[in-house]
VEXTOR-646983 format. One record per atom (N, C-alpha, C): z, x, y. Coordinates in pm, whole numbers, plus 50000, padded with zeros to 5 digits. Atoms other than C-alpha are relative to their C-alpha. Last residue first. Layout:
BEGIN
     zz     xx     yy
      Z      X      Y
...
//
This chain:
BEGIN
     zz     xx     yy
  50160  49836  50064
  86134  24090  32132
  49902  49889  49937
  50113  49985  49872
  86313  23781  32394
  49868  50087  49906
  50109  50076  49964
  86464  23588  32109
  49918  50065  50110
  50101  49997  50103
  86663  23875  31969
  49921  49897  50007
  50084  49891  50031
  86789  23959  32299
  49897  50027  49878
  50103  49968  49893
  86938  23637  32328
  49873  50075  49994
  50140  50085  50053
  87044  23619  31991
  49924  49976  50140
  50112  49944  50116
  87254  23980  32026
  49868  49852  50013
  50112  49862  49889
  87369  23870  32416
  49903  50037  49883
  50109  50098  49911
  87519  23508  32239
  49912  50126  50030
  50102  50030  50099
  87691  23719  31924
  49851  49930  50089
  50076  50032  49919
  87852  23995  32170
  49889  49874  49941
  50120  49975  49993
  88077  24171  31945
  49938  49878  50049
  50066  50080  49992
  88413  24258  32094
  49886  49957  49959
  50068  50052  49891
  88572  24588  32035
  49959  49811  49949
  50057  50155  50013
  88847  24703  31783
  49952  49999  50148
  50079  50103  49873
  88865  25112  31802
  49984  49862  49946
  50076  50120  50045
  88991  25366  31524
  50033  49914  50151
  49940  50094  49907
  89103  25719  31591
  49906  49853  49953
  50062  50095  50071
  89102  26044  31379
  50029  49863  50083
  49927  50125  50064
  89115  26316  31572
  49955  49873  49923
  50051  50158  50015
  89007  26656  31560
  50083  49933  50030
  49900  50124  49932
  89122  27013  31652
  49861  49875  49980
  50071  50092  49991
  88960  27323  31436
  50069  49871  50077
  50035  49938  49848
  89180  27629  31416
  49891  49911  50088
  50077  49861  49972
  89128  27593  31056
  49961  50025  50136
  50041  49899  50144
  89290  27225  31052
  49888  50094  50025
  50049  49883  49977
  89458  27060  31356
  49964  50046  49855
  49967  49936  50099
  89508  26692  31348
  49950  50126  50016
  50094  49897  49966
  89483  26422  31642
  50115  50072  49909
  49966  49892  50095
  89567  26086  31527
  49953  50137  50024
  50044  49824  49996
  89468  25821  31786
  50067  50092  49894
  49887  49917  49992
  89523  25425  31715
  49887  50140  49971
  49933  50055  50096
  89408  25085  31859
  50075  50168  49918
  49933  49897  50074
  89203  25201  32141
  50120  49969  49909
  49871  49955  50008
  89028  24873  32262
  50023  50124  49885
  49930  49903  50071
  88716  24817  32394
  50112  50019  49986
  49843  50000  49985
  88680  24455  32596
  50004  50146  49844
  49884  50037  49828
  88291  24378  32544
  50142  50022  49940
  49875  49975  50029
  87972  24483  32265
  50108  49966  50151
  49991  50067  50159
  87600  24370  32243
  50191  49987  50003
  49992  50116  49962
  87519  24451  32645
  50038  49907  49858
  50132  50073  50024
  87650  24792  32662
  49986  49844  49989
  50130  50035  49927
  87821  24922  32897
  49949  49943  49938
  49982  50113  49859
  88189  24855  32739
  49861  49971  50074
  49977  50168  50025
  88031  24995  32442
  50041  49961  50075
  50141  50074  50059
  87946  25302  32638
  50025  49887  49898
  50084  50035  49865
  88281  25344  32799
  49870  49952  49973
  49986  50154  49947
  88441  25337  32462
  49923  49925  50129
  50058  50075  50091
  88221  25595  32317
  50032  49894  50069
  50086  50046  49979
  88332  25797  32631
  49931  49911  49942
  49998  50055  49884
  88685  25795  32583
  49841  49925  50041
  49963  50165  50053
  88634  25871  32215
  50015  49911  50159
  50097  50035  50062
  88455  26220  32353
  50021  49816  49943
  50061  50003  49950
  88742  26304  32533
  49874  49911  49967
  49930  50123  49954
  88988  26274  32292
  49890  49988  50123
  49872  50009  49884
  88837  26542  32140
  50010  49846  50026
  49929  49860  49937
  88623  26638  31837
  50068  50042  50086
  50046  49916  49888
  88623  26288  31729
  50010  50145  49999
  49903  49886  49948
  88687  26118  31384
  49909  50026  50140
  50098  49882  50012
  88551  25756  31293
  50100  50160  49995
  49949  49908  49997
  88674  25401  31263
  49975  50118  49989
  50056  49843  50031
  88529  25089  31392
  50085  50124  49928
  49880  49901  50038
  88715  24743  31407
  49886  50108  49960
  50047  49871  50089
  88483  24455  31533
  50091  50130  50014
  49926  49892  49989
  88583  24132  31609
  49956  50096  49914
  50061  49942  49849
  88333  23836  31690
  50096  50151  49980
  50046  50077  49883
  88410  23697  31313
  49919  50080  50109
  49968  50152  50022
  88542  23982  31113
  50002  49921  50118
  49966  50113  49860
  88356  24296  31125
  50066  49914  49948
  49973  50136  50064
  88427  24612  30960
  50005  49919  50111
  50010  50109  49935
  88299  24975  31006
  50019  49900  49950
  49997  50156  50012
  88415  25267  30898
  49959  49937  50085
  50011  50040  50175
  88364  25637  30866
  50036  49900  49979
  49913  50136  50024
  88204  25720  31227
  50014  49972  49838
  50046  50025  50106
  88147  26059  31350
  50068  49889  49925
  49940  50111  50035
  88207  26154  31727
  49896  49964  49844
  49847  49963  50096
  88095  26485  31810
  50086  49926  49952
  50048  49845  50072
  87763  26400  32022
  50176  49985  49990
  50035  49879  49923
  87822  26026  32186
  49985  50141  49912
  49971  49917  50075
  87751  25666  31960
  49987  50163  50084
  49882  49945  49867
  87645  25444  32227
  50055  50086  49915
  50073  49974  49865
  87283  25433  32034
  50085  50019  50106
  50070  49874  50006
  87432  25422  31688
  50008  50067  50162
  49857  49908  50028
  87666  25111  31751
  49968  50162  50013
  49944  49966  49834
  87381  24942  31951
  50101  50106  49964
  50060  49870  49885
  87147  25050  31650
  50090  49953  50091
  50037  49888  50075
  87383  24842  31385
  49969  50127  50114
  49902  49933  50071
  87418  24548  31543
  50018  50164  50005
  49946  50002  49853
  87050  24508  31669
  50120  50084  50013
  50071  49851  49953
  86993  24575  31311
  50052  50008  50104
  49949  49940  50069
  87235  24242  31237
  49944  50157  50039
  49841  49955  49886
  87153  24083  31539
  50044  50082  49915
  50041  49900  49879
  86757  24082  31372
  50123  50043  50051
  50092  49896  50052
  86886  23869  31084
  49975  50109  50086
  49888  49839  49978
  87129  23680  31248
  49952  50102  49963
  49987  49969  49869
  86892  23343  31296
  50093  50156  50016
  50156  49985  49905
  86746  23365  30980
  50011  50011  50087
  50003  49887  50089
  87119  23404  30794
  49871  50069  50084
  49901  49916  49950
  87237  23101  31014
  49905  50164  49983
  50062  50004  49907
  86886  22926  30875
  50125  50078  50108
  50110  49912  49969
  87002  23012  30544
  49949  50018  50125
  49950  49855  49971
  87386  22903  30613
  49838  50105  49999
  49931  50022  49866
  87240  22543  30732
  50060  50198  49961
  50072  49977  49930
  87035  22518  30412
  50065  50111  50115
  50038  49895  50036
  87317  22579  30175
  49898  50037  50100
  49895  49887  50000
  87528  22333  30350
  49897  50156  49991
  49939  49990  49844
  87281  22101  30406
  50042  50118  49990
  50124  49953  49938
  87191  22135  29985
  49989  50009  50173
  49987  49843  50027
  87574  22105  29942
  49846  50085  50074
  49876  49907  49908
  87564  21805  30152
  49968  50063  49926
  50132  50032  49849
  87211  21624  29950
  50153  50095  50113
  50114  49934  49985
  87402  21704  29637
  49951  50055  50114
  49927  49888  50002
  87731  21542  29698
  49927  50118  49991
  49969  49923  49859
  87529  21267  29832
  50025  50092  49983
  50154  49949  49889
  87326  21238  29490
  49993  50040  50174
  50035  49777  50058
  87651  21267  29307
  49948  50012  50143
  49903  49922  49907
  87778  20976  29574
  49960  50105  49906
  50029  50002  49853
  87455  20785  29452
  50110  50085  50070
  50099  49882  50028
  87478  20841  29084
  49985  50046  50150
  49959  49820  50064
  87855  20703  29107
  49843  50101  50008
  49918  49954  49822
  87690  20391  29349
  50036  50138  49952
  50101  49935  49896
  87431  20317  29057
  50049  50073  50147
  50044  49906  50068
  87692  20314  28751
  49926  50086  50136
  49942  49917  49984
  87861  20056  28977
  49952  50147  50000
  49998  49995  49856
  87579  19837  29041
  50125  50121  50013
  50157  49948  50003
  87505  19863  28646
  50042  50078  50171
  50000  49895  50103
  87892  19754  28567
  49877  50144  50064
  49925  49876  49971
  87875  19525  28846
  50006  50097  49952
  50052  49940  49873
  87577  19385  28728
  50092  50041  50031
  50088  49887  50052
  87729  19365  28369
  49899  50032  50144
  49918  49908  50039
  88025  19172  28529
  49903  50076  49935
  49944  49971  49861
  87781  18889  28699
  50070  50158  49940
  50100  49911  49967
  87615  18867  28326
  50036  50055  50159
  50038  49858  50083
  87954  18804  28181
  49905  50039  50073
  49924  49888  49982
  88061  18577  28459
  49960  50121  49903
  50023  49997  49901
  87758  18344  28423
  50070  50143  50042
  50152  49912  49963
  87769  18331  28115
  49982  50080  50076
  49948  49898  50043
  88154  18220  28118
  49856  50070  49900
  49953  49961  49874
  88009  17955  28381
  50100  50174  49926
  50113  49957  49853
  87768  17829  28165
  50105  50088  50080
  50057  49891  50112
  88047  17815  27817
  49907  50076  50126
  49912  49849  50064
  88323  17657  28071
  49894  50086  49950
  49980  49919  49805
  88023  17402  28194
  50062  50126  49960
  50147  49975  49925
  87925  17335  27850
  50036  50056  50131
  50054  49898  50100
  88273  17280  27690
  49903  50066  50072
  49890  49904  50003
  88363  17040  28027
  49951  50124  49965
  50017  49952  49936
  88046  16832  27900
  50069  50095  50099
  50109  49891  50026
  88166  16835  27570
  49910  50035  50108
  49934  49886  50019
  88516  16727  27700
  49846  50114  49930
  49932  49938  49927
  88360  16449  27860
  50051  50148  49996
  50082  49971  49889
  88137  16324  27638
  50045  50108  50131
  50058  49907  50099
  88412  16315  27396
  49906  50071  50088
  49923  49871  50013
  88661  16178  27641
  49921  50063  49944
  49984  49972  49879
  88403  15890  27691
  50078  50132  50049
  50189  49966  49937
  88307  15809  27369
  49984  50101  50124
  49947  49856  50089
  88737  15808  27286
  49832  50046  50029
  49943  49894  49975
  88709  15529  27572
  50020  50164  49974
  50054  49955  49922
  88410  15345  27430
  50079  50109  50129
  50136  49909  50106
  88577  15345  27065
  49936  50036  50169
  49931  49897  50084
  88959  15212  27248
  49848  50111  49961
  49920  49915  49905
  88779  14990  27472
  50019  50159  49950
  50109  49915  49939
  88583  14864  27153
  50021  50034  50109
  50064  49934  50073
  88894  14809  26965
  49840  50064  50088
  49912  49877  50060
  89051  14669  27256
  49956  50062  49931
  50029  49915  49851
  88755  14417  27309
  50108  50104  50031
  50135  49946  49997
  88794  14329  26921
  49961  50063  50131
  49995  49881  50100
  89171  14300  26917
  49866  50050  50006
  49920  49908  49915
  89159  14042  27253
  49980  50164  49885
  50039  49890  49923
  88908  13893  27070
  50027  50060  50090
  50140  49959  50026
  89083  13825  26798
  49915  50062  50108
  49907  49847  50043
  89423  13752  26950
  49850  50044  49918
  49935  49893  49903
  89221  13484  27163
  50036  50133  49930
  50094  49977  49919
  89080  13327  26851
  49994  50068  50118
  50036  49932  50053
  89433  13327  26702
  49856  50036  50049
  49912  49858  50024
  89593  13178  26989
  49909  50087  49923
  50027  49939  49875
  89315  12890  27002
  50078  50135  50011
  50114  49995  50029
  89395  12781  26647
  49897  50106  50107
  50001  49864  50076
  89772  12821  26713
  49880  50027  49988
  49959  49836  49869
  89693  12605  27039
  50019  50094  49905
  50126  49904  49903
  89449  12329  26813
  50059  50103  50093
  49955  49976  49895
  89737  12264  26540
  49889  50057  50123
  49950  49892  49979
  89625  12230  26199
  50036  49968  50191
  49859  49973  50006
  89611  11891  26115
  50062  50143  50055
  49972  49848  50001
  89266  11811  26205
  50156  50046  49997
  49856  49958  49923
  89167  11487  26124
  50070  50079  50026
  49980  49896  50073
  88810  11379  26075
  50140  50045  50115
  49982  49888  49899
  88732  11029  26134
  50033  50151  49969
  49869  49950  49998
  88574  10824  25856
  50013  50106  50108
//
């Protein structure tokens, strides 16, 4: 006997098609969502490496910072210490100009002249004393003009006062002081 197939061989075929059309879709679909997964957990991973990465980058700055603030102390240091040097070795070099100083003022200093101030600022020096004449202040000036510590005397102001039949004045002087002639001289002794 033959065998007779009533069903229809293209619906038969249809459904076999729509089968494994549904089955290679279905595993599209599973090796797709595989594929995002993979994907997004290798993504995850990178993001997590790379927000490592930045934390430990940002704790070297942190560190690298810390180390630049110790470093501008440690300049601010290293200048003051300059500084401080730089006025000792001033201090070492003026040392002697200072006496020097001192005795040239003495040493042009004439008989009856008596000095009750002295002030320097910078190269300028302001004296002030009494005389027993006007005479006598003439000559002081002449001798600081000679000498080689002091330059350009000036008479700034006279006061002459009589008490007990006694004549003074009181007069004050700005001269020049000489700082190159003092370290000269204090390199030759």
């Amino acid at each position: 006997m033959t065998k007779i197939n009533l069903l229809d061989w293209r619906a038969a075929r249809r459904e076999r098609h729509k089968k494994q059309f549904f089955t290679i879709l279905g595993l599209a679909v599973t090796a797709s969502a595989a594929v995002v997964a993979v994907g997004l957990m290798l993504m995850t991973g990178a993001i997590d490496h790379q927000q490592e990465r930045n934390t430990y980058i940002q704790q070297q700055i942190n560190e690298l910072d810390k180390q630049i603030k110790e470093i501008q102390e440690l300049e601010k240091v290293r200048r003051d210490l300059q500084a401080h040097i730089k006025v000792i070795e001033q201090l070492q070099q003026s040392r002697t100009a200072t006496v020097h100083f001192f005795d040239e003022i003495v040493n042009t200093l004439p008989d009856g002249i008596y000095l009750t101030g002295v002030k320097q600022s910078g190269q300028n020096v302001n004296i002030k004393g009494i005389a027993e004449s006007n005479g006598r202040i003439s000559t002081y000036m002449k001798n600081l003009d000679a000498s080689p510590w002091f330059k350009d005397p000036k008479l700034v102001v006279i006061r002459t006062s009589t008490a007990n039949r006694l004549r003074s004045s009181e007069f004050e002087l700005q001269v020049t002081n000489l700082t190159k002639a003092a370290s000269d001289s204090g390199a030759g002794k």
